[in-house]
C-alpha positions as CSV (number, residue, x, y, z in Angstrom):
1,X,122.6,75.2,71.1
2,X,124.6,75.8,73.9
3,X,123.9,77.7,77.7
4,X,126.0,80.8,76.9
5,X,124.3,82.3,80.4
6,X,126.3,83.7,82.9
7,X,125.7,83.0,86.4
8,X,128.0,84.8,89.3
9,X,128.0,85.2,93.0
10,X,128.5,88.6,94.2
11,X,129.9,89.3,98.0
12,X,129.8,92.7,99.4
13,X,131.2,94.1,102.2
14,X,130.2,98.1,103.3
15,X,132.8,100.7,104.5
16,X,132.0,100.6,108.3
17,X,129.3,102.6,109.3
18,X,127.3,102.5,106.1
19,X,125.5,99.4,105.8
20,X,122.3,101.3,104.8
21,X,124.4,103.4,102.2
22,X,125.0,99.6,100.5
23,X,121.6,98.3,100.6
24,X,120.5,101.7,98.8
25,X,123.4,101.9,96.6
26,X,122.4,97.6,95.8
27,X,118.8,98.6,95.2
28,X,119.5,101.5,92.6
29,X,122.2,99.5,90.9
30,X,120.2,96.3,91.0
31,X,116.9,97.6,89.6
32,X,118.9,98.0,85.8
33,X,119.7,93.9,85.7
34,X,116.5,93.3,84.4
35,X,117.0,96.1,81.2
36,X,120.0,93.8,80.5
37,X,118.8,90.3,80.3
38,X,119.7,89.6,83.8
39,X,117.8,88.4,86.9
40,X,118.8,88.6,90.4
41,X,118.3,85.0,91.4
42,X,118.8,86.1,95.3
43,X,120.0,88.5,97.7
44,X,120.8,87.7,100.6
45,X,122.0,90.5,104.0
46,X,124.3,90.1,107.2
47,X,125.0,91.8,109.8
48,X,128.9,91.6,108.5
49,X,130.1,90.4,112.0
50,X,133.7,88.3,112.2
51,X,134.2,89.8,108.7
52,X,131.4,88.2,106.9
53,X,130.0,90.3,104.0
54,X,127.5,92.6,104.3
55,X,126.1,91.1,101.6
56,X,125.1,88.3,98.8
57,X,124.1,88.4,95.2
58,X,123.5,85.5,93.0
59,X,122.9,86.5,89.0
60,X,122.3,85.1,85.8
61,X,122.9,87.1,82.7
62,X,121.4,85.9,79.1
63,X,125.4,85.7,78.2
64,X,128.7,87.6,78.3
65,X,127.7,90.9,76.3
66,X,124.3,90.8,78.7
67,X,126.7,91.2,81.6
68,X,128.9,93.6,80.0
69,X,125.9,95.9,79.1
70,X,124.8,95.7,82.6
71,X,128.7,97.0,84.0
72,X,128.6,99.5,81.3
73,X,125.2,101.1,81.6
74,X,125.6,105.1,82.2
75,X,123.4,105.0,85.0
76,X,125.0,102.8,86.8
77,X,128.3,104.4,86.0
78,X,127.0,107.5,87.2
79,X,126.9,105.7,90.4
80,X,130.6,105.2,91.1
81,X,131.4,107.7,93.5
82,X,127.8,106.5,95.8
83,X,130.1,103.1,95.4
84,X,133.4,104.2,96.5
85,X,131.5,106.0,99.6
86,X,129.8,103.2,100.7
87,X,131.1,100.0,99.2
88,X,134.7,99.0,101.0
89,X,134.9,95.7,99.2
90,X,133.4,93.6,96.2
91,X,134.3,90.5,95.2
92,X,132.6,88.7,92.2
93,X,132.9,85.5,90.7
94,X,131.3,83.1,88.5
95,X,129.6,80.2,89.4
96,X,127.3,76.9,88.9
97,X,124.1,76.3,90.4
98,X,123.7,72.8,91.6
């Protein structure tokens, strides 16, 4: 049988001044993977200077509907507008583990 996981790379940056409003938005978000058949693999903080992201997410997800469960999950929706206020940028993307 086939690997149908899902593995992906998440970079966040925070809206300037609320780095901390990330991490806690991250934690409350992050603490639902695991309801979903996903594991944070790492995560990973910076300090953001010369543009970096604030911060770094690696996941795994049992498979596509996994993932889409986790995006969809009414908690975490219920988080949006903690997002917009303190999350300026996201950019996710899927990737391979060497």
């Amino acid at each position: 049988m086939a690997d149908e996981s899902v593995v992906l790379s998440c970079l966040l940056w925070a809206v300037p001044g609320e780095e901390s409003g990330l991490s806690s938005y991250e934690d409350s978000v992050l603490a639902l993977v695991g309801e979903h058949s996903g594991t944070v693999l790492q995560r990973a903080r910076s300090d953001g200077a010369g543009g970096c992201p604030h911060e770094l997410q690696l996941f795994r997800f049992e498979d596509q509907s996994a993932l889409e469960g986790y995006l969809q999950d009414p908690r975490r929706l219920a988080l949006a507008g903690e997002r917009d206020r303190v999350v300026a940028r996201t950019q996710l993307f899927p990737v391979e583990l060497g």
